[in-house]
C-alpha positions in Angstrom: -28.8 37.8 -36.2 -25.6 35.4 -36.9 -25.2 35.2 -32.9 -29.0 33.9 -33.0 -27.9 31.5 -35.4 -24.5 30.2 -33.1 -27.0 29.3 -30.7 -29.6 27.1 -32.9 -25.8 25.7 -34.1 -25.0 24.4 -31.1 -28.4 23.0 -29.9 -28.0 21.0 -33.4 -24.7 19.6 -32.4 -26.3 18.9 -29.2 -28.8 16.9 -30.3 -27.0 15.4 -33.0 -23.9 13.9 -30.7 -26.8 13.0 -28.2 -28.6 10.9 -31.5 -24.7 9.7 -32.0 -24.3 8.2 -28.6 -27.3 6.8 -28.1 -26.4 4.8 -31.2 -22.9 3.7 -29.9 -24.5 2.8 -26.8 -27.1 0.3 -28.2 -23.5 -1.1 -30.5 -22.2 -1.6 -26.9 -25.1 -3.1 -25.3 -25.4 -5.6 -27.8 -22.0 -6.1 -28.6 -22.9 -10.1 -27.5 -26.5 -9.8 -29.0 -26.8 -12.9 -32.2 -27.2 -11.1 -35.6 -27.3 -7.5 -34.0 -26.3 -4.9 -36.9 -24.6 -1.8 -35.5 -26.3 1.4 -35.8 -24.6 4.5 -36.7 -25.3 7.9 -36.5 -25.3 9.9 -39.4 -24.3 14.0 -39.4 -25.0 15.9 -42.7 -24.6 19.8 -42.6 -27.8 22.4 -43.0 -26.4 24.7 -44.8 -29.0 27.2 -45.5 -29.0 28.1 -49.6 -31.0 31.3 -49.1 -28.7 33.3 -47.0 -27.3 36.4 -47.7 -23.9 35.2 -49.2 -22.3 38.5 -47.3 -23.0 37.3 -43.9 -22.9 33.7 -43.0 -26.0 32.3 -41.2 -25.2 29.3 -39.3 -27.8 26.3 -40.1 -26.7 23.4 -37.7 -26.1 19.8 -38.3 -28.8 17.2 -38.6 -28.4 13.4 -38.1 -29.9 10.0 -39.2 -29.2 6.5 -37.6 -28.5 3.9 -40.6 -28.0 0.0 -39.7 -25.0 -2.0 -41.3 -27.6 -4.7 -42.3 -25.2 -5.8 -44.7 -22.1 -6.0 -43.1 -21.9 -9.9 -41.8 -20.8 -10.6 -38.2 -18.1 -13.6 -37.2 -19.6 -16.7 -37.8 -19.0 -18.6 -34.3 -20.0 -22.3 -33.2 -23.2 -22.7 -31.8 -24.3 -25.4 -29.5 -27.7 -26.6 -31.0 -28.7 -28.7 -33.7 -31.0 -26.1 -34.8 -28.8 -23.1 -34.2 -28.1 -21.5 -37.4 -26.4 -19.3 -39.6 -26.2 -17.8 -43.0 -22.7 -17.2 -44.6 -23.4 -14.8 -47.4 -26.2 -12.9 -48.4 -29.9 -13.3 -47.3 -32.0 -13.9 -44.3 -34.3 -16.3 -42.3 -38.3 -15.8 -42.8 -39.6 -16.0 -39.7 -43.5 -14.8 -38.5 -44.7 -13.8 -35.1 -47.8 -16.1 -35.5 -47.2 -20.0 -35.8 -50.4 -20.3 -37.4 -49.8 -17.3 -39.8 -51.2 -17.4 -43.5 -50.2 -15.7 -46.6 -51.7 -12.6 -45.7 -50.3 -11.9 -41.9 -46.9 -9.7 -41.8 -43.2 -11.6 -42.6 -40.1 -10.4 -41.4 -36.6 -11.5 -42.0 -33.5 -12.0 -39.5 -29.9 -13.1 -39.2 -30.7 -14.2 -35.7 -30.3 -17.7 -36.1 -30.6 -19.4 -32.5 -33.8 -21.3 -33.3 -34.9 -24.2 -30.3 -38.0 -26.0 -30.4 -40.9 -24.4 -27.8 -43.4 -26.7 -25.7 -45.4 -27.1 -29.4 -42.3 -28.0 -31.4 -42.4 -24.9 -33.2 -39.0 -23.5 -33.9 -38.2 -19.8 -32.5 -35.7 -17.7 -31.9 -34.6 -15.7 -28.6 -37.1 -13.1 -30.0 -40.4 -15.5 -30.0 -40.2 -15.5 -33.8 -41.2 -18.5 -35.6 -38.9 -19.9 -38.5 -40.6 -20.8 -41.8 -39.4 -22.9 -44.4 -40.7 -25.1 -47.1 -42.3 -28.8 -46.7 -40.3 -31.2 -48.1 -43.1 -33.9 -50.0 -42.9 -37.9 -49.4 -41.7 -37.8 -52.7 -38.6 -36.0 -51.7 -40.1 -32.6 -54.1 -40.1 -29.6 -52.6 -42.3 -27.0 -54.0 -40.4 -23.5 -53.9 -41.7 -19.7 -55.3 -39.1 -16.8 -55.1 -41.9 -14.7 -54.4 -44.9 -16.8 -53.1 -45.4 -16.9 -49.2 -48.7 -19.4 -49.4 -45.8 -22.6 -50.2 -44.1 -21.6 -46.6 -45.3 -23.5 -43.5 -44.1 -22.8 -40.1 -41.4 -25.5 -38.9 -42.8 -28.3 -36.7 -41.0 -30.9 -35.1 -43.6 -32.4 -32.9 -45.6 -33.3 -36.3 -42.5 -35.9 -37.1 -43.8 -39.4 -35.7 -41.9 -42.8 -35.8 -40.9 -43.7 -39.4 -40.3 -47.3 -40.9 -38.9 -47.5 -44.5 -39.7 -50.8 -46.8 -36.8 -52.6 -48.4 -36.4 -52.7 -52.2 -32.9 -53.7 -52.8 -31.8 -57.1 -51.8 -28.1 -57.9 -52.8 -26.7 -61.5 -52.0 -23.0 -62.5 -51.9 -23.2 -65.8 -52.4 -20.9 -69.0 -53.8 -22.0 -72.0 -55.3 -19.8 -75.2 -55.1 -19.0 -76.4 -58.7 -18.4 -80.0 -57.3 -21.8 -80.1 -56.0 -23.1 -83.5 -56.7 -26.4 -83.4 -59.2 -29.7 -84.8 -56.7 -31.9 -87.8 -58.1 -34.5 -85.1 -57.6 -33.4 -83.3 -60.5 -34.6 -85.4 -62.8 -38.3 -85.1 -61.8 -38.2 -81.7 -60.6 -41.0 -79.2 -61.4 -41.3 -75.5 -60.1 -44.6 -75.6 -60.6 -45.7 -79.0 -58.7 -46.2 -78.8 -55.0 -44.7 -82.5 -55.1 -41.4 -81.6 -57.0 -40.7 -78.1 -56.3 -38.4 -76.7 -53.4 -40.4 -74.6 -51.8 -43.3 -76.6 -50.4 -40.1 -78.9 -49.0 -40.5 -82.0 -50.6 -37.7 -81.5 -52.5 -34.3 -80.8 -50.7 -32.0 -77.6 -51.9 -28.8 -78.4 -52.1 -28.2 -74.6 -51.2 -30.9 -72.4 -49.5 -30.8 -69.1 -47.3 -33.6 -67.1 -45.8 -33.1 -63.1 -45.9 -34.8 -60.5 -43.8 -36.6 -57.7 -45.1 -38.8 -55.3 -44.2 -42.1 -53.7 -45.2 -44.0 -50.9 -45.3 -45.1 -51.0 -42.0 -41.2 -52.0 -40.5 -42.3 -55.4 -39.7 -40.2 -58.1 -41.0 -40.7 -60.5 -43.5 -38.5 -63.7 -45.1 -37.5 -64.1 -48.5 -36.1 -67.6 -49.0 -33.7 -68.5 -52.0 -33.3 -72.1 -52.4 -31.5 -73.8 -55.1 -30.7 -77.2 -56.8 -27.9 -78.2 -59.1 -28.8 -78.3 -62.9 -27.8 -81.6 -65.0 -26.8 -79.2 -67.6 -23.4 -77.8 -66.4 -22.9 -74.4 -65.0 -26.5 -74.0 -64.2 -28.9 -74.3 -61.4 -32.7 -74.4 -60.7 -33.7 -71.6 -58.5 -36.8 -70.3 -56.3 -37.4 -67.3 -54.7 -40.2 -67.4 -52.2 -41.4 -66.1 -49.3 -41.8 -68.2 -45.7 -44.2 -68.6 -44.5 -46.0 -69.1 -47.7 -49.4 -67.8 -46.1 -47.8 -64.0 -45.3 -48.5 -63.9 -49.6 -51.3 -64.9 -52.4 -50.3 -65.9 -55.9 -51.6 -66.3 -59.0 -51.2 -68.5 -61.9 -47.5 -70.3 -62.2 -46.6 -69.6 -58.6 -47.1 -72.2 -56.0 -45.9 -72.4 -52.3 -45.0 -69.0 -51.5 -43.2 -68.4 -54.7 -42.5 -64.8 -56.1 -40.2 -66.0 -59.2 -38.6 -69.3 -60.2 -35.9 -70.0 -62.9 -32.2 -70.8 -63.5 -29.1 -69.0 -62.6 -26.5 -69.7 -64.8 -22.2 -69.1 -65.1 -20.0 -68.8 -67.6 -16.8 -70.9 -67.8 -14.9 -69.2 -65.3 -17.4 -69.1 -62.6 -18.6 -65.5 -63.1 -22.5 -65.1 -63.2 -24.0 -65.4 -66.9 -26.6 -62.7 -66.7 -28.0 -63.6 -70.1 -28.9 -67.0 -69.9 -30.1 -66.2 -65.9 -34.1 -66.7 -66.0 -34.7 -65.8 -62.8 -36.0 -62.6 -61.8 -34.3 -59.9 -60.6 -37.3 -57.2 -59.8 -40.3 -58.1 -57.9 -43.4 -56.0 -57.1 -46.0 -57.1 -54.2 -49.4 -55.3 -54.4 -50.6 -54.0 -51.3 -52.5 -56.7 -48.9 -55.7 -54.1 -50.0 -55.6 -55.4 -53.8 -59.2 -57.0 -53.9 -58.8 -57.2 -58.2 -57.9 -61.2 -59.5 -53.9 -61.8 -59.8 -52.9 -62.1 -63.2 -50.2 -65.0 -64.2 -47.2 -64.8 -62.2 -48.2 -61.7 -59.8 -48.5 -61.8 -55.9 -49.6 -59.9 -52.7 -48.7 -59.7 -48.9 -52.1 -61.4 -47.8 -55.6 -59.5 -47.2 -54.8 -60.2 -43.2 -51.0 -58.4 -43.3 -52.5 -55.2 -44.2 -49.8 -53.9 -45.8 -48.5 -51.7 -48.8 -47.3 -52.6 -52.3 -43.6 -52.9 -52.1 -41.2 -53.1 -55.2 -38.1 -55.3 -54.5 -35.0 -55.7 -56.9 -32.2 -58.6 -56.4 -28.6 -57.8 -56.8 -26.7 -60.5 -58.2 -23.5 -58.4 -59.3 -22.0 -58.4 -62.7 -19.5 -60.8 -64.3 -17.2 -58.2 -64.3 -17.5 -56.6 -60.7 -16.4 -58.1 -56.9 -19.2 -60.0 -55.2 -22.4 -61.2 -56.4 -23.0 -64.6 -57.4 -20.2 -67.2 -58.5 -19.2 -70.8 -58.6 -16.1 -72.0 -57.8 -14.4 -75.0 -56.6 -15.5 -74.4 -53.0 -18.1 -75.3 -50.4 -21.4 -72.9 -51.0 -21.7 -70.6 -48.7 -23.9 -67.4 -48.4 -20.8 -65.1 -48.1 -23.3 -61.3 -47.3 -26.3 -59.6 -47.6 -27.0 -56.1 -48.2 -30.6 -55.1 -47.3 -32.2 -51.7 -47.0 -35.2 -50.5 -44.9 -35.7 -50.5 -41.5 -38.0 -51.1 -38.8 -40.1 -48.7 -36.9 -37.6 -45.8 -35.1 -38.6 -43.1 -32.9 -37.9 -39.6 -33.6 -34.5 -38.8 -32.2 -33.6 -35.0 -33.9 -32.6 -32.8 -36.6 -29.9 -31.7 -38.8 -29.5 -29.0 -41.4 -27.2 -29.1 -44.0 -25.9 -26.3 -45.9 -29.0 -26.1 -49.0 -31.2 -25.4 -45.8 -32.4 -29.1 -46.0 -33.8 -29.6 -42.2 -33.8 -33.4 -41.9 -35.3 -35.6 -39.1 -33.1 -38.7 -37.5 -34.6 -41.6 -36.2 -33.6 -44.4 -33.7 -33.5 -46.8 -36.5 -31.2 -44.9 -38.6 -33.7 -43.5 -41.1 -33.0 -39.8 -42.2 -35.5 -38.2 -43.9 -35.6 -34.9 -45.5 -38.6 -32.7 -44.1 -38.6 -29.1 -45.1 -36.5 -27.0 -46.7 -35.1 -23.6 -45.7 -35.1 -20.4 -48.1 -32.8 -17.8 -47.9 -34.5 -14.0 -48.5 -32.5 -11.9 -50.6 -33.1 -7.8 -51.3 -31.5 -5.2 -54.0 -31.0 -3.5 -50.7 -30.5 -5.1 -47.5 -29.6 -1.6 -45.8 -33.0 0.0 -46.8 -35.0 -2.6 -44.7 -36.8 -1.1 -41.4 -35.5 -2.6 -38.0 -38.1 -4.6 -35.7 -37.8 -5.3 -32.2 -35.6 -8.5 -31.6 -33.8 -8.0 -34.5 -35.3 -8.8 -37.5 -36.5 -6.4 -40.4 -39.7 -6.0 -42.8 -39.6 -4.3 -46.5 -39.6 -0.7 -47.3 -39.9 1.0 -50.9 -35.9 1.6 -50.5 -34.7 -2.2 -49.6 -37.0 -3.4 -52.9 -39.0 -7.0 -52.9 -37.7 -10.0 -51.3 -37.0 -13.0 -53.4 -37.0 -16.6 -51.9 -34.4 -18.8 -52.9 -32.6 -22.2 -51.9 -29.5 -21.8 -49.6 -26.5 -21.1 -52.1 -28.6 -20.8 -55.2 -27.9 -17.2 -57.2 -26.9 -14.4 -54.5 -28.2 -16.1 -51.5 -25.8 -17.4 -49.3 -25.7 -21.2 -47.2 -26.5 -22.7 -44.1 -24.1 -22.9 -41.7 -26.2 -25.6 -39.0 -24.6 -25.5 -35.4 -23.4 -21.9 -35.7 -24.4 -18.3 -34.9 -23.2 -15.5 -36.3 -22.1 -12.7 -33.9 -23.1 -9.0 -33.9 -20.8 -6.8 -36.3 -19.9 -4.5 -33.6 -16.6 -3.6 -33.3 -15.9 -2.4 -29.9 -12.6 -0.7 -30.4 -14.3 1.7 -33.2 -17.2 2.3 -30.8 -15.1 3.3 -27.7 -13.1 6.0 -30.3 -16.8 6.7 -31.5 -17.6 7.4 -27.8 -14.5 9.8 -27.1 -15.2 11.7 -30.5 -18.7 11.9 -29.3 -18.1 13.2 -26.1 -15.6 16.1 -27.3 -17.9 16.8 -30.1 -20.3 17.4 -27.6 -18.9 19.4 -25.1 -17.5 21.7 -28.4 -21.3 22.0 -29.4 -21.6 23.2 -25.6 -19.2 25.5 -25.6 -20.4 27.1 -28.8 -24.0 28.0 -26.7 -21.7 29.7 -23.7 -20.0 31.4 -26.5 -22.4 32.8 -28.0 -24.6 33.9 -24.8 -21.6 35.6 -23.9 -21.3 37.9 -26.7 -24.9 38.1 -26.7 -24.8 39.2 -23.6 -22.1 41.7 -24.5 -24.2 43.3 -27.3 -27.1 43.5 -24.4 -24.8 45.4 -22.3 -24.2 48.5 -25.1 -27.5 50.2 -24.1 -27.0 50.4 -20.6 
């Protein structure tokens, strides 16, 4: 009976607006929620296909909830380091184990506010951990668009104190072209304790000690001393390290030498890099090197315990400010530019915007540690919704593939920032006043209907 069918009508729309507002009211609740998606209800008509075409049998409405996954919320400062965002496509990896493997379950999320627990594992507001890919000494990072074994989960406790060893040493330096030639000259011999300038029997008539650093932060002292040539525009030079017992040498190199030669200049006081002898790159071994030195090579000594360290001396160019010249002016050791560091403690993280977490340390060291992908699928909107707001695969969102932040489709870091849910709370309160008179209609369709079933009751009595 069509009446019959009135009644199962209105139940449907019943149901239906109920499915509706509990939708709009979970959009409401979490209108302040970071990365909510807004949930809508779907209606879609039952017409029924085998009725009799002469009398209309009323089939109802059915409804679906379907997440805006896609749609991207307002991107809005955050106030944490580690709060972060993606603007574009994609989604953090995060797992609900910190010690998860390849084979334990992976979800994806937009909710971004990651802070460090009492283990220094990073997790969002929903206890999920953040996972991202470890960034090697060697700066490489080992990445798989598909591959879930290369992912650790982000520690920051792991990070210790970090010390970096200097291998750039670039001097600023003039050289008086008036200097007077010494009587030493005439007898000096780099390679005779009793003639040379490092042991200290003969006198420089220009030396400087420089700082650096090794592998372990501690510092060391590299010592240029240098004497004026008889043959013009050029003087003898040493490079070697004080004290002379912090290194061992072999053949050529006596007193804590490292490299000895001439520096020379051309006419107009410029540095003349191709009659300059004296070395410009330098390469310790390690204080661990237990093999004979060859001619000319060196090591910090067996007691420093240190690692090898490759150092190269900037002298400038003829042609560029700085460097090494000789004018008519006192000498003088005008700067020094020397990298590495001693020891720093860890002092906190940045992201930048290819998902590169870095660690800062008191020294000023920042070192790259792991990398962050970005998840990207065919279709966001078919993933299945998770508690705390993140999402695992279906057959209808397709594979995930892992990618670096703005590589292909996937979209960039945004460090410091959150993105906001997509709700829009003006469309939800006209959603909830359609909803309600929608409702009430579906209501009114039962009373209808009971009425004239009741009047068709009342014909037999």
């Amino acid at each position: 009976m069509s009446i019959n069918s009135a009644l199962l009508s209105g139940a449907s729309g019943l149901l239906a607006n109920s499915s509706a507002l509990s939708a709009i009211s979970d959009n409401i609740a979490n209108v302040n929620t970071v990365g909510y998606k807004r949930a809508q209800a779907i209606f879609t008509p039952m017409y029924d296909a085998s009725a009799n075409p002469a009398r209309y049998t009323a089939a109802g409405v059915g409804s679906a909830a379907r997440l805006a996954i896609s749609e991207s919320g307002l991107l809005t400062a955050g106030s944490s380091p580690t709060d972060m965002a993606i603007a574009g496509n994609g989604f953090f990896v995060v797992r609900q184990d910190a010690d998860a493997g390849a084979a334990d379950p992976v979800a994806f999320t937009r909710a971004g506010r990651f802070n460090a627990d009492a283990l220094g594992y990073l997790r969002n507001d929903a206890g999920a951990y953040l996972a991202g890919w470890p960034v090697a000494a060697d700066g490489t990072v080992v990445t798989n668009p598909s591959d879930l074994n290369e992912l650790e989960t982000i520690n920051l406790s792991s990070i210790g104190g970090a010390a970096e060893a200097s291998s750039i040493v670039g001097i600023n330096a003039n050289l008086d072209r008036d200097q007077a030639v010494s009587a030493a000259e005439a007898t000096y011999d780099p390679t005779d304790s009793l003639n040379n300038m490092a042991s200290g029997t003969v006198t420089p008539d220009f030396q400087r000690s420089i700082p650096i650093y090794d592998s372990q932060g501690g510092v060391r002292t590299l010592t240029i001393s240098m004497l004026k040539s008889a043959n013009a525009n050029e003087w003898h030079a040493e490079l070697h390290v004080t004290p002379a017992s912090d290194v061992t040498t072999g053949a050529g190199l006596f007193d804590g030498q490292i490299g000895t030669g001439v520096i020379s200049f051309d006419e107009d006081g410029r540095i003349d890099t191709a009659n300059t002898t004296l070395p410009t790159d330098f390469s310790f071994l390690g204080s661990s090197n237990a093999a004979a030195l060859g001619a000319n090579e060196f090591q910090w000594a067996a007691g420093a315990g240190i690692a090898a360290q490759s150092i190269t001396l900037d002298f400038g160019a003829p042609d560029a400010p700085g460097g090494f010249t000789q004018f008519a002016s006192p000498s003088a050791l005008l700067s020094t530019n020397v990298n590495g560091s001693a020891f720093g403690n860890f002092a906190g993280v940045e992201v930048d915007e290819a998902g590169f977490v870095y660690a800062k340390f008191t020294n000023g060291i920042v070192r790259q540690i792991y990398q962050i992908p970005v998840a990207t699928f065919v279709n966001p909107n078919g993933l299945e919704a998770q508690a705390g707001g993140s999402y695992t695969v279906t057959p209808d969102s397709g594979p995930y593939t892992l990618s670096a932040a703005g590589i292909g489709v996937a979209g960039d870091v945004v460090a410091s920032t959150l993105e906001n849910s997509n709700v829009d709370l003006a469309t939800e309160f006209t959603n909830l006043i359609t909803t309600q008179r929608a409702y009430s209609a579906s209501s009114k369709i039962i009373t209808t209907a009971d009425e004239m079933l009741d009047e068709a009751i009342r014909m037999k009595r």
